[in-house]
PDBQT receptor file of N, H, CA, C and O in Angstrom, charges set to zero:
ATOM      1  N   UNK A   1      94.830 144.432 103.114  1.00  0.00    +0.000 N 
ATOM      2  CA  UNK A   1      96.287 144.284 103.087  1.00  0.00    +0.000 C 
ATOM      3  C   UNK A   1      96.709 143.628 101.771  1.00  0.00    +0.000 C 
ATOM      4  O   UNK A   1      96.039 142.671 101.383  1.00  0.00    +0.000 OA
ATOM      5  N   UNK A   2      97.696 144.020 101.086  1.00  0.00    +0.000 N 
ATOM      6  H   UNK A   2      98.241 144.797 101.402  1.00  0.00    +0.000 HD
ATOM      7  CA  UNK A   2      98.144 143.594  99.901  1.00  0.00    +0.000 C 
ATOM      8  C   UNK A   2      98.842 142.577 100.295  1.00  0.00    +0.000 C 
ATOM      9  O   UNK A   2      99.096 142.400 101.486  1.00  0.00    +0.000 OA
ATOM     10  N   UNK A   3      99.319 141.625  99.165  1.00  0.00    +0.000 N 
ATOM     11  H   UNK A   3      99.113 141.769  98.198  1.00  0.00    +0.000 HD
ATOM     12  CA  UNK A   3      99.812 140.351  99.283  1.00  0.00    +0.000 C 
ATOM     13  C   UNK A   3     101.293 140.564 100.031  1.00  0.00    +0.000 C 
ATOM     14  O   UNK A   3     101.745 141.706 100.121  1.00  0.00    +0.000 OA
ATOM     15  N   UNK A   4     101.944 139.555 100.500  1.00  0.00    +0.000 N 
ATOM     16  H   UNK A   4     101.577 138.628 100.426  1.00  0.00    +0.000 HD
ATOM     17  CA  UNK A   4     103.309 139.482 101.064  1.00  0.00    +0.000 C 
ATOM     18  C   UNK A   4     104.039 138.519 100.450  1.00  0.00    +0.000 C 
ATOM     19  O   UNK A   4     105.266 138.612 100.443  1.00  0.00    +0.000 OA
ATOM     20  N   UNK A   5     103.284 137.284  99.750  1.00  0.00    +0.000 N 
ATOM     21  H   UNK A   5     102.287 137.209  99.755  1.00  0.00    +0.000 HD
ATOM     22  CA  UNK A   5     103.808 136.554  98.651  1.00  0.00    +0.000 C 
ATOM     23  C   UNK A   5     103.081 136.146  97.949  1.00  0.00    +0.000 C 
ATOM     24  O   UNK A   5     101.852 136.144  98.023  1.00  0.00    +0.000 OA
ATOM     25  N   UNK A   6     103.959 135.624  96.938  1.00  0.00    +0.000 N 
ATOM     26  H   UNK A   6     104.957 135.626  96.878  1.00  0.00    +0.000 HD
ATOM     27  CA  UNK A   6     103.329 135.059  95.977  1.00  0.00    +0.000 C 
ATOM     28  C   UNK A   6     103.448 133.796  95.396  1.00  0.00    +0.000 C 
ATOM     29  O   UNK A   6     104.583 133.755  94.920  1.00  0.00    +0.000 OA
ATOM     30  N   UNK A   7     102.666 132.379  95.115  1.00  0.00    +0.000 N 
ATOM     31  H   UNK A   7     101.744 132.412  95.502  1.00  0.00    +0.000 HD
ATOM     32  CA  UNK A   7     102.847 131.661  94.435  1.00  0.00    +0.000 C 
ATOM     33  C   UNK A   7     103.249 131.605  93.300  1.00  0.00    +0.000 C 
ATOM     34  O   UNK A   7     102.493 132.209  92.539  1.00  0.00    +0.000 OA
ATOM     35  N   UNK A   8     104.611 130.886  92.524  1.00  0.00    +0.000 N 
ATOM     36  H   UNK A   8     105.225 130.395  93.142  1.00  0.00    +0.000 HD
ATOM     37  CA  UNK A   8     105.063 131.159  91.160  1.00  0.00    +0.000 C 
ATOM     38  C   UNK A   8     103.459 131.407  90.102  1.00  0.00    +0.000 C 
ATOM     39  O   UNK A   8     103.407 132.431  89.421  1.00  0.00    +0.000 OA
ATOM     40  N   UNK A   9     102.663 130.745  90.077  1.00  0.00    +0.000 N 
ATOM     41  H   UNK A   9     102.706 129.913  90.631  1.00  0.00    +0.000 HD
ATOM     42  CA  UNK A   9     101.896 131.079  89.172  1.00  0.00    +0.000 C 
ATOM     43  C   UNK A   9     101.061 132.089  88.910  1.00  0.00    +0.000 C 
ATOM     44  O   UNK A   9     100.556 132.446  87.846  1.00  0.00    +0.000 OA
ATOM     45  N   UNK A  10     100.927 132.712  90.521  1.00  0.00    +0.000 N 
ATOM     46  H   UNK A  10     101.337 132.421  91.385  1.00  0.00    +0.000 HD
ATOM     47  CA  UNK A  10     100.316 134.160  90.535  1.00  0.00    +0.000 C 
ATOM     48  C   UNK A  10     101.540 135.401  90.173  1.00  0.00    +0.000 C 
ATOM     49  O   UNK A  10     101.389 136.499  89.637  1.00  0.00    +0.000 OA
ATOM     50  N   UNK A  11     102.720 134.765  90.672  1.00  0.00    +0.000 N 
ATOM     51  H   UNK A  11     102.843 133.873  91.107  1.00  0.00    +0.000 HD
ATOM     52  CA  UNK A  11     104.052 135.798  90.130  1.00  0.00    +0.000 C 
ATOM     53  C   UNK A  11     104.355 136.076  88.477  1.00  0.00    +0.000 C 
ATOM     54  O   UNK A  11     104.821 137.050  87.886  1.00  0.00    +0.000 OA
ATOM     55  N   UNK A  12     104.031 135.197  88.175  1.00  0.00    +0.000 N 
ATOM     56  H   UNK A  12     103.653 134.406  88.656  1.00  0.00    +0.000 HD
ATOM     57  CA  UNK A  12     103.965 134.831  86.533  1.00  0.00    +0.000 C 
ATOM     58  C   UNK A  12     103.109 135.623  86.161  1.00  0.00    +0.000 C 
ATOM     59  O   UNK A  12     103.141 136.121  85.036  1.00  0.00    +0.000 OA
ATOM     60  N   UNK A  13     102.251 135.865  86.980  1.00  0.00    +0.000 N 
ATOM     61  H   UNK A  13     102.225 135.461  87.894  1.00  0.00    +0.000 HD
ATOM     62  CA  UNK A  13     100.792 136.658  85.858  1.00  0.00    +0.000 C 
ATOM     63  C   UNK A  13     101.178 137.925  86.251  1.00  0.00    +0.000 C 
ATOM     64  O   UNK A  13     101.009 138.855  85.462  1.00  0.00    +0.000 OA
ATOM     65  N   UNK A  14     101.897 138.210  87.848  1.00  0.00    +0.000 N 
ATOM     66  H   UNK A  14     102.034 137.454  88.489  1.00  0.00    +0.000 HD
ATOM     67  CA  UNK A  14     102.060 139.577  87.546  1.00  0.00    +0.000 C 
ATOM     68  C   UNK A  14     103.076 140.224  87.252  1.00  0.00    +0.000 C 
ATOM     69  O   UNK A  14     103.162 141.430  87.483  1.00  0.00    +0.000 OA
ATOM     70  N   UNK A  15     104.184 139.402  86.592  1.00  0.00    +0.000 N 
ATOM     71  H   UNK A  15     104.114 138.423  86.404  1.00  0.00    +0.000 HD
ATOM     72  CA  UNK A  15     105.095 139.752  85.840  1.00  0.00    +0.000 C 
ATOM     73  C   UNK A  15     105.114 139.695  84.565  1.00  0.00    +0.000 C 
ATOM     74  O   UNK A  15     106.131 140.066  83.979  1.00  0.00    +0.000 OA
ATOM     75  N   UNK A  16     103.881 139.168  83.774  1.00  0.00    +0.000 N 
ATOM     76  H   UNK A  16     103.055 138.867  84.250  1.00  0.00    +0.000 HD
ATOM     77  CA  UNK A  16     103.705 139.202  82.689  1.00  0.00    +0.000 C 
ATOM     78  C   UNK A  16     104.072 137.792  81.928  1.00  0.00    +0.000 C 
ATOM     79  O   UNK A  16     103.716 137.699  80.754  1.00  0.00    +0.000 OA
ATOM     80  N   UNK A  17     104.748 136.718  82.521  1.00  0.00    +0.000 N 
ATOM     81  H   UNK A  17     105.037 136.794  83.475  1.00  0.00    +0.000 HD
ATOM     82  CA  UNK A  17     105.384 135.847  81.834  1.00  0.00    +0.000 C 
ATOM     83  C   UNK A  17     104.844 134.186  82.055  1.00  0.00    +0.000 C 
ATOM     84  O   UNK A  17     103.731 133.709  82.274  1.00  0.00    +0.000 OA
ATOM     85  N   UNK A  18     105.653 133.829  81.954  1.00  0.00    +0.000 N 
ATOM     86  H   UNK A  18     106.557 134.217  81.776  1.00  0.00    +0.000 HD
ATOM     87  CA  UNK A  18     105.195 132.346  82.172  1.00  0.00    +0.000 C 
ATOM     88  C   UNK A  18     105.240 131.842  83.349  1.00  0.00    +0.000 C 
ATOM     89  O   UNK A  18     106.047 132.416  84.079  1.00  0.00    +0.000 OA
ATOM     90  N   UNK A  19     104.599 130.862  83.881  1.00  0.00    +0.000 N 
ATOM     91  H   UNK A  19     103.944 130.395  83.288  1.00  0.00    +0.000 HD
ATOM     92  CA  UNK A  19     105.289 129.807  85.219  1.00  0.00    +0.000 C 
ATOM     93  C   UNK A  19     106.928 129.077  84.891  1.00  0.00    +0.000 C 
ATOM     94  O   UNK A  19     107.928 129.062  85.608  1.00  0.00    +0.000 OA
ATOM     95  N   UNK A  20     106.757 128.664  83.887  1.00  0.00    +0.000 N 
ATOM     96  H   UNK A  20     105.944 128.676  83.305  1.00  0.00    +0.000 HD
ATOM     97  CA  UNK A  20     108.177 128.248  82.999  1.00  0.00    +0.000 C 
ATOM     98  C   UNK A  20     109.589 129.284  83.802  1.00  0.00    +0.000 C 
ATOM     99  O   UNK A  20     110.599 129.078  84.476  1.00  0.00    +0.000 OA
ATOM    100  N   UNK A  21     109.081 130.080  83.389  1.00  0.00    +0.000 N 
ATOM    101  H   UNK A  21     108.261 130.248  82.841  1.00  0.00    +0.000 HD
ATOM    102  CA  UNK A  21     110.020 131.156  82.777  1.00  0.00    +0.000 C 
ATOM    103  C   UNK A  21     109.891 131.517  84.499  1.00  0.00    +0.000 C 
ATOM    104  O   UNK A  21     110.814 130.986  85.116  1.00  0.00    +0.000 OA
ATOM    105  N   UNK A  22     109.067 132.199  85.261  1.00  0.00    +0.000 N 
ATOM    106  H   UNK A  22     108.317 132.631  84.760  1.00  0.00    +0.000 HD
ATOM    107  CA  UNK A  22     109.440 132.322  86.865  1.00  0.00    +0.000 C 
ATOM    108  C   UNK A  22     110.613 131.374  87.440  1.00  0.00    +0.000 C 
ATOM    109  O   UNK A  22     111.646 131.718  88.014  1.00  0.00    +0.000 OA
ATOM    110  N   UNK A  23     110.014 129.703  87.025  1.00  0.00    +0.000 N 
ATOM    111  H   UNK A  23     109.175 129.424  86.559  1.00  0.00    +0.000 HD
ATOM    112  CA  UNK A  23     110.980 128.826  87.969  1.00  0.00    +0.000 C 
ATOM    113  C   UNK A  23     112.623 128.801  87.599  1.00  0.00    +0.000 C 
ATOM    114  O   UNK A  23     113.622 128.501  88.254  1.00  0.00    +0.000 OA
ATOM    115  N   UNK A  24     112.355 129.368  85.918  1.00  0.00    +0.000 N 
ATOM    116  H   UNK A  24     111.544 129.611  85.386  1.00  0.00    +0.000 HD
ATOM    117  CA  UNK A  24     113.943 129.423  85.123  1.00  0.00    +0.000 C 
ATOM    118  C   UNK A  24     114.668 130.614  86.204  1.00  0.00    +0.000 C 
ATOM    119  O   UNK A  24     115.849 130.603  86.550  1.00  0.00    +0.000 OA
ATOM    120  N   UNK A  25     113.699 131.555  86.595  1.00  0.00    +0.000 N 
ATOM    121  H   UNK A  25     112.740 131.565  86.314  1.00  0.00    +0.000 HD
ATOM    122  CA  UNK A  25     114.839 132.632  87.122  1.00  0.00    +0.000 C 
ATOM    123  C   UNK A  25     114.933 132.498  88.772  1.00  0.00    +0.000 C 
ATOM    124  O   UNK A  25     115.793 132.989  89.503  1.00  0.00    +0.000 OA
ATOM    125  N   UNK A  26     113.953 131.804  89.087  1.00  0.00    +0.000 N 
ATOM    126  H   UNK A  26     113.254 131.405  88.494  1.00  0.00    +0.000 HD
ATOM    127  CA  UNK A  26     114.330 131.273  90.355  1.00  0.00    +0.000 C 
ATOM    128  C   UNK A  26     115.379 130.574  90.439  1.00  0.00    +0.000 C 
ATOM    129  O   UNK A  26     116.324 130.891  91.161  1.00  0.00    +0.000 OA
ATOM    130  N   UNK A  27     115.345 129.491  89.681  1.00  0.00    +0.000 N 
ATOM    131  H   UNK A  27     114.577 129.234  89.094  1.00  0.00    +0.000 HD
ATOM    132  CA  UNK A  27     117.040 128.600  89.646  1.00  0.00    +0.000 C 
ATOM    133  C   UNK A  27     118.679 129.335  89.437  1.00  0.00    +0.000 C 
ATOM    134  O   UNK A  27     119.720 129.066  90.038  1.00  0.00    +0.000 OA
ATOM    135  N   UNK A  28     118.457 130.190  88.513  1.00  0.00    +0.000 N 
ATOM    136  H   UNK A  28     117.612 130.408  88.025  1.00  0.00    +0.000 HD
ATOM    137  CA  UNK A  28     119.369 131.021  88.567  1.00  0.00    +0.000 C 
ATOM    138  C   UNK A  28     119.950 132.254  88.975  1.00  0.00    +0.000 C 
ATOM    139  O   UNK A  28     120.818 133.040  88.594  1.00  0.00    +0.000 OA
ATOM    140  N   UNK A  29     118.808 132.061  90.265  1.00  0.00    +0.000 N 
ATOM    141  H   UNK A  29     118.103 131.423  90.574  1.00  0.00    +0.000 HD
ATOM    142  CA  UNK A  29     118.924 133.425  90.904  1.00  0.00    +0.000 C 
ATOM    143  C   UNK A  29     118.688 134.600  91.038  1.00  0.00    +0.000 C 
ATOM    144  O   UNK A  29     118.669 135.263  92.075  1.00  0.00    +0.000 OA
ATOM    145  N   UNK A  30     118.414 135.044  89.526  1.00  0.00    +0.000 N 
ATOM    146  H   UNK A  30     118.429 134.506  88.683  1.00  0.00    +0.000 HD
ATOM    147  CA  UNK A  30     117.606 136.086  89.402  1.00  0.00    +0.000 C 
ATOM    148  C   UNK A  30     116.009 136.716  90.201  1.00  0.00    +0.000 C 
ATOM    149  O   UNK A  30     115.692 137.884  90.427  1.00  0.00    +0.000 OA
ATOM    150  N   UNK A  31     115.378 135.666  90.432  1.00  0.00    +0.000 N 
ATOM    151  H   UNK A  31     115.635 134.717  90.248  1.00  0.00    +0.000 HD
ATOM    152  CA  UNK A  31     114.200 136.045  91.262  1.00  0.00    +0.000 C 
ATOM    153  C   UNK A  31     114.269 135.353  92.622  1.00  0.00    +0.000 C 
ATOM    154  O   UNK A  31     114.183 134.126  92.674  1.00  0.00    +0.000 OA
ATOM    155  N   UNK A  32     114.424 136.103  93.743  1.00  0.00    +0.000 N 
ATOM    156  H   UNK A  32     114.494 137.100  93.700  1.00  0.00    +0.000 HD
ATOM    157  CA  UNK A  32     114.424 135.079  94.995  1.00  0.00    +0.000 C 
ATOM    158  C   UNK A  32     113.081 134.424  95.480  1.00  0.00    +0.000 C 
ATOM    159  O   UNK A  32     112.068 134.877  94.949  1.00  0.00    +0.000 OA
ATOM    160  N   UNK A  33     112.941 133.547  96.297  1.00  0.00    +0.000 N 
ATOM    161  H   UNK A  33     113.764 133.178  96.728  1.00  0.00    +0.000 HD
ATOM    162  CA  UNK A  33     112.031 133.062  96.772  1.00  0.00    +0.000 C 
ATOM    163  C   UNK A  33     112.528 132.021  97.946  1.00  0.00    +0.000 C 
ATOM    164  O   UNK A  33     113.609 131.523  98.262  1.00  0.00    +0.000 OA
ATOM    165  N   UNK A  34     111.254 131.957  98.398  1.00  0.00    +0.000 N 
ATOM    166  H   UNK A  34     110.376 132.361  98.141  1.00  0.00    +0.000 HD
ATOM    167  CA  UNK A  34     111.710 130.725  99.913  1.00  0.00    +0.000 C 
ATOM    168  C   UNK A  34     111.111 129.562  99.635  1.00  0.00    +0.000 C 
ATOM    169  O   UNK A  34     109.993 129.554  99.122  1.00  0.00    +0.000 OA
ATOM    170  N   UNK A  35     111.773 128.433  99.935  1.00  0.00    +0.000 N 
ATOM    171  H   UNK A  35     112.682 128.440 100.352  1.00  0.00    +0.000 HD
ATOM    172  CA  UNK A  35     110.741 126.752 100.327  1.00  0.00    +0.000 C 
ATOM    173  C   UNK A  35     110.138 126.797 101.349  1.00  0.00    +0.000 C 
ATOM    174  O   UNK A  35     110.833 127.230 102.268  1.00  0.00    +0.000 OA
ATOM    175  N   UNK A  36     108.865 126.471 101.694  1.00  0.00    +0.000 N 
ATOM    176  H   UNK A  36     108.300 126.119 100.947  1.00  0.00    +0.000 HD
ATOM    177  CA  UNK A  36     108.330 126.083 102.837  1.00  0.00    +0.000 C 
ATOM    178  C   UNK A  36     107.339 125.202 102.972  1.00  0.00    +0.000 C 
ATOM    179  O   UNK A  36     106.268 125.300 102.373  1.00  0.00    +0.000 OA
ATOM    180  N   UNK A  37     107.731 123.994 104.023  1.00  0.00    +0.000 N 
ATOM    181  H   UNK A  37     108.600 123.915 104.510  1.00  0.00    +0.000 HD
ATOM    182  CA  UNK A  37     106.448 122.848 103.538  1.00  0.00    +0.000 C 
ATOM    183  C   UNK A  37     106.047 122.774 102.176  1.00  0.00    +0.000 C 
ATOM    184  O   UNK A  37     104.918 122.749 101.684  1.00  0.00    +0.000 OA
ATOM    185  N   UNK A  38     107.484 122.733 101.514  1.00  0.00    +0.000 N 
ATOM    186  H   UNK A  38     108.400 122.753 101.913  1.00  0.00    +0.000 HD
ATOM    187  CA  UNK A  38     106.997 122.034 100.261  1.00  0.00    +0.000 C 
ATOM    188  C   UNK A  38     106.524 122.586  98.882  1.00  0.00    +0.000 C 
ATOM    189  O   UNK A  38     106.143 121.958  97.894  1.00  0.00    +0.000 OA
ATOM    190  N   UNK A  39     106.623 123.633  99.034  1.00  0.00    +0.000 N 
ATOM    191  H   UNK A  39     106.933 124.143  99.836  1.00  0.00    +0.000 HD
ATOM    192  CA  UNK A  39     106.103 124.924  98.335  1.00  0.00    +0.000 C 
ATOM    193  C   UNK A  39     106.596 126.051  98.381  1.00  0.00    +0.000 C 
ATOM    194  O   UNK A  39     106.870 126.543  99.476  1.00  0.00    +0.000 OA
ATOM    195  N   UNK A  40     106.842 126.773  97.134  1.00  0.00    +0.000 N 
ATOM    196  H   UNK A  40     106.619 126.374  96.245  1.00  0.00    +0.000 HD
ATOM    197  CA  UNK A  40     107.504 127.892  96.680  1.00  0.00    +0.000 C 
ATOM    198  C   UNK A  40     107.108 128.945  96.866  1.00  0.00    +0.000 C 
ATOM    199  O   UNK A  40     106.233 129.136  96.022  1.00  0.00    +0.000 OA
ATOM    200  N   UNK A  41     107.287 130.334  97.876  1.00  0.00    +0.000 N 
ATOM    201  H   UNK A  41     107.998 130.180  98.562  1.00  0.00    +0.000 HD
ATOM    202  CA  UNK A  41     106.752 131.130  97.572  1.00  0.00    +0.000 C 
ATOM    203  C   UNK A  41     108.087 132.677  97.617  1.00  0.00    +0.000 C 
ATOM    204  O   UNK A  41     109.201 132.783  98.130  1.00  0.00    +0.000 OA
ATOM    205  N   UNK A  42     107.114 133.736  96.708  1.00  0.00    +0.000 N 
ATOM    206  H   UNK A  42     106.209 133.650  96.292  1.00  0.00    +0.000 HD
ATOM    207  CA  UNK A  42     108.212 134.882  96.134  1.00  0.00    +0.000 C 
ATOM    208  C   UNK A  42     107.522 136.026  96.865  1.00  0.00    +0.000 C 
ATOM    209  O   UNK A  42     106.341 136.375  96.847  1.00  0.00    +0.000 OA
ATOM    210  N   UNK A  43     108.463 136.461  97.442  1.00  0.00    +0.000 N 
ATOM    211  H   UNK A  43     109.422 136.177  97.456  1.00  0.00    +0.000 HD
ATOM    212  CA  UNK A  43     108.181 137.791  98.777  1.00  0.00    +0.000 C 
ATOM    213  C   UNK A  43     107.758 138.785  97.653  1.00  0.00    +0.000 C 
ATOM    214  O   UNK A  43     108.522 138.868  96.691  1.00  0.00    +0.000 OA
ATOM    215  N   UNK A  44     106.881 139.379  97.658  1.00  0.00    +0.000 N 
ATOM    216  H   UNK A  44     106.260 139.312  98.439  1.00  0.00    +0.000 HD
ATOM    217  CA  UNK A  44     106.775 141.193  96.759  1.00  0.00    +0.000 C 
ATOM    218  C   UNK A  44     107.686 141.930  96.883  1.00  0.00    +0.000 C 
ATOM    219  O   UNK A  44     107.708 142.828  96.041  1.00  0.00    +0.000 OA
ATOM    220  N   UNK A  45     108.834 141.930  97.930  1.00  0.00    +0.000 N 
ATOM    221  H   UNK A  45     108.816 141.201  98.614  1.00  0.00    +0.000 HD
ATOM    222  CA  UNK A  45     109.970 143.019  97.764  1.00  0.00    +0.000 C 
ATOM    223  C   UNK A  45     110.682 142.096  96.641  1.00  0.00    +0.000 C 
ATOM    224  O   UNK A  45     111.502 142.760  96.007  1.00  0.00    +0.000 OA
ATOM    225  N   UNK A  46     110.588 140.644  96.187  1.00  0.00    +0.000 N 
ATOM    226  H   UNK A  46     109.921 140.105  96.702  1.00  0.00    +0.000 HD
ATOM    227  CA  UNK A  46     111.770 140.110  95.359  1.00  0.00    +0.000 C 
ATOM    228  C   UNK A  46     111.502 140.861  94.000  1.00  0.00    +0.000 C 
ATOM    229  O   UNK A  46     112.295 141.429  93.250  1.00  0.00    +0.000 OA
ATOM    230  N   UNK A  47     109.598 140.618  93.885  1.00  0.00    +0.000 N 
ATOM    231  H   UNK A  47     108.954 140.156  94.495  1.00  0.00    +0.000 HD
ATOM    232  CA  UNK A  47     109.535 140.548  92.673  1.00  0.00    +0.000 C 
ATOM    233  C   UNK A  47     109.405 142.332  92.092  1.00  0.00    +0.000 C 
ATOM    234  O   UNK A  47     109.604 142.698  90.933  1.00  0.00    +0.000 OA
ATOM    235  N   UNK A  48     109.107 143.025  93.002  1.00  0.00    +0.000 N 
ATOM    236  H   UNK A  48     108.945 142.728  93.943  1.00  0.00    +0.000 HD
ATOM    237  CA  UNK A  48     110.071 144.672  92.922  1.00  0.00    +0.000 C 
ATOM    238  C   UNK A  48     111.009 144.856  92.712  1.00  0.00    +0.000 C 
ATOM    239  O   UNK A  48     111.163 145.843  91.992  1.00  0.00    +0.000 OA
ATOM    240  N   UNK A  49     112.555 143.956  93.229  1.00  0.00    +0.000 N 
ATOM    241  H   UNK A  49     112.430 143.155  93.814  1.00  0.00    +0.000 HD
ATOM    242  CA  UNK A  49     113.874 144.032  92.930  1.00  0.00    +0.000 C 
ATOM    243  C   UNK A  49     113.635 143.674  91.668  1.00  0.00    +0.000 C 
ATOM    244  O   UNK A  49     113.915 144.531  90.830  1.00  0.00    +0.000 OA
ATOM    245  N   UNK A  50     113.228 142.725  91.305  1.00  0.00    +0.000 N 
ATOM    246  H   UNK A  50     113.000 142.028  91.985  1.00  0.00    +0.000 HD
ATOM    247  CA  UNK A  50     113.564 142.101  89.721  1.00  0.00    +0.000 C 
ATOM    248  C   UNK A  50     113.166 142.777  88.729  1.00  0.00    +0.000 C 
ATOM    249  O   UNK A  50     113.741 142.717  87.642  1.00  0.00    +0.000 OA
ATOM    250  N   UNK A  51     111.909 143.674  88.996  1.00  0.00    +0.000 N 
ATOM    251  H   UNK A  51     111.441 143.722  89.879  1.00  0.00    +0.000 HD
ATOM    252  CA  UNK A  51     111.187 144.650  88.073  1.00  0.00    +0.000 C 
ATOM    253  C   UNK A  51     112.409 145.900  88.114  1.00  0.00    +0.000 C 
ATOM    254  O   UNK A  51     112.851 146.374  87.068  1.00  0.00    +0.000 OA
ATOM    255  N   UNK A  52     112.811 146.285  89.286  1.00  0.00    +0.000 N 
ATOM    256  H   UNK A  52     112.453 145.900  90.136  1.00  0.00    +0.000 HD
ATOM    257  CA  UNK A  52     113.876 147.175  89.037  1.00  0.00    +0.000 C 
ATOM    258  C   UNK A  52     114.940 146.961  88.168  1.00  0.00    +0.000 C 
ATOM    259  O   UNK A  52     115.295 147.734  87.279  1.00  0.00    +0.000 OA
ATOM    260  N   UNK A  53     115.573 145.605  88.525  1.00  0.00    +0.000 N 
ATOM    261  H   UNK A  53     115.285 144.976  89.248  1.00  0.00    +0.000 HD
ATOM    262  CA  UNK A  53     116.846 145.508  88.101  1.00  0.00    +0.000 C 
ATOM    263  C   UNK A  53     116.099 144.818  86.270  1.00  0.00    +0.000 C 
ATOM    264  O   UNK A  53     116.858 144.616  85.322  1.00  0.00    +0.000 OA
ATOM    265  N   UNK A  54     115.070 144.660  86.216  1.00  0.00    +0.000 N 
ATOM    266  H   UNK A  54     114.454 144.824  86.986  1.00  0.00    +0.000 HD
ATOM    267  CA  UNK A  54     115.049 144.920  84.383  1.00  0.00    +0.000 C 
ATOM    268  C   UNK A  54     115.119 146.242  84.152  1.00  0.00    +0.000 C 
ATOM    269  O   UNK A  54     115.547 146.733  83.107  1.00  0.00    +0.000 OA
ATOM    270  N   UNK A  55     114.686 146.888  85.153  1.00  0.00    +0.000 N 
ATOM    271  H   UNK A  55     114.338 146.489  86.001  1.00  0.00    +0.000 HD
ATOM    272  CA  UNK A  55     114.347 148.573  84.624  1.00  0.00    +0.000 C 
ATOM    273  C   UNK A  55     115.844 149.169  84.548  1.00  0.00    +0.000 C 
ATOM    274  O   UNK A  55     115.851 150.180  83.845  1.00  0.00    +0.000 OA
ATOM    275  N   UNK A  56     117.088 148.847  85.054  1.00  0.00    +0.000 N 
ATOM    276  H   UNK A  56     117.082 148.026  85.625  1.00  0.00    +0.000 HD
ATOM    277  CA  UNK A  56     118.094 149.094  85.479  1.00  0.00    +0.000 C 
ATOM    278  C   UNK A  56     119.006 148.879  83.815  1.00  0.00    +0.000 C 
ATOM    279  O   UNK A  56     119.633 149.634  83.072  1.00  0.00    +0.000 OA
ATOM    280  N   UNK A  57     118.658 147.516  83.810  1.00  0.00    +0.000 N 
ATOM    281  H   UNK A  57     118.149 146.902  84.414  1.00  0.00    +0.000 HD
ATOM    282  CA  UNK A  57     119.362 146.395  82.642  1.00  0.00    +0.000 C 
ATOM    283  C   UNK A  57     118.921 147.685  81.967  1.00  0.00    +0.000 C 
ATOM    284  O   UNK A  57     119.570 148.731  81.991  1.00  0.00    +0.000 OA
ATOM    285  N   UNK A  58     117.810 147.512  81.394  1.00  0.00    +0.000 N 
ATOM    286  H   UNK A  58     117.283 146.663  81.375  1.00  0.00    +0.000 HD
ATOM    287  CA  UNK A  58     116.904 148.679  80.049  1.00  0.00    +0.000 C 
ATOM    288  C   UNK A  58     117.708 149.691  80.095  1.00  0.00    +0.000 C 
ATOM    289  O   UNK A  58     118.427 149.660  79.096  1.00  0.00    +0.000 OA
ATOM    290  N   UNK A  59     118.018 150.860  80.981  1.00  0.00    +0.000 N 
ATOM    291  H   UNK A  59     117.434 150.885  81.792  1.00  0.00    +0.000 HD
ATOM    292  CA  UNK A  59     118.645 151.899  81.136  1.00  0.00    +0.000 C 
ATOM    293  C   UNK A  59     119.894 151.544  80.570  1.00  0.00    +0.000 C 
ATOM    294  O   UNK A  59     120.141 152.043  79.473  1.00  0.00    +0.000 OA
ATOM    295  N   UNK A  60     120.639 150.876  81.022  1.00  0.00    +0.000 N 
ATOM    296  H   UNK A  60     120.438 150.471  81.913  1.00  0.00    +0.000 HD
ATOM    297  CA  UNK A  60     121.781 150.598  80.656  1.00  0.00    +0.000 C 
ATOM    298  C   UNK A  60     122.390 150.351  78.840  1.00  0.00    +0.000 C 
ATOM    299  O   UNK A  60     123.261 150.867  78.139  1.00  0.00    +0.000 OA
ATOM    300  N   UNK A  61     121.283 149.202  78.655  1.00  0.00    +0.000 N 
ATOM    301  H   UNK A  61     120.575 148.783  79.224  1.00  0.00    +0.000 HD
ATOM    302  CA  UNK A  61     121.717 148.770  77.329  1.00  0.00    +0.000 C 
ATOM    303  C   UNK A  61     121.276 150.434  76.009  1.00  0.00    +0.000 C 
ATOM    304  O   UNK A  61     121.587 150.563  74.825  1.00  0.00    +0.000 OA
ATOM    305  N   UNK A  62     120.385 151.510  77.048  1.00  0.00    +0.000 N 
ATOM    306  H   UNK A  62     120.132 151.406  78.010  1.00  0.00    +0.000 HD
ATOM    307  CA  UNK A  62     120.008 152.301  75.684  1.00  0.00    +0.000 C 
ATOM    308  C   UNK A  62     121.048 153.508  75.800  1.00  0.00    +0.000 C 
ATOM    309  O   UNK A  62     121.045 154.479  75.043  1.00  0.00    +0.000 OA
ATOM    310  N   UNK A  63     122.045 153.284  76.985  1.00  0.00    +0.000 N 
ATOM    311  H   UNK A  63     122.048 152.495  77.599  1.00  0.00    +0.000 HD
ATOM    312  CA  UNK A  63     122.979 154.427  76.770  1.00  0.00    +0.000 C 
ATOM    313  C   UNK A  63     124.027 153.689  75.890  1.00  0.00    +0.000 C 
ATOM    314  O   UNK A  63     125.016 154.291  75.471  1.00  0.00    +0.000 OA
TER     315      UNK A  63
């Protein structure tokens, strides 16, 4: 079974970017995620939306 979440630092690696840079877009909304006991974790449908909606942004800015 493939993952159902992810810890920011494993989300980071498979988004290519930083831990930094995950928690920046968590705060602002851009990437969702839940608290639980204390700890952050990011559902795989979030981090699909977010890969879309760059793929979306991209489309946009080259028309």
């Amino acid at each position: 079974m493939d993952k159902l979440f992810y810890r920011p630092k494993d989300a980071a690696t498979v988004l290519g970017m930083s831990r930094t840079a995950v928690f920046r877009l968590i705060k602002s909304g851009e990437l969702r995620s839940i608290k639980r006991d204390g700890y952050r974790l990011i559902p795989t449908a979030a981090l699909l939306d977010f890969a879309r909606a760059l793929e979306a942004d991209a489309e946009q800015e080259a028309v």
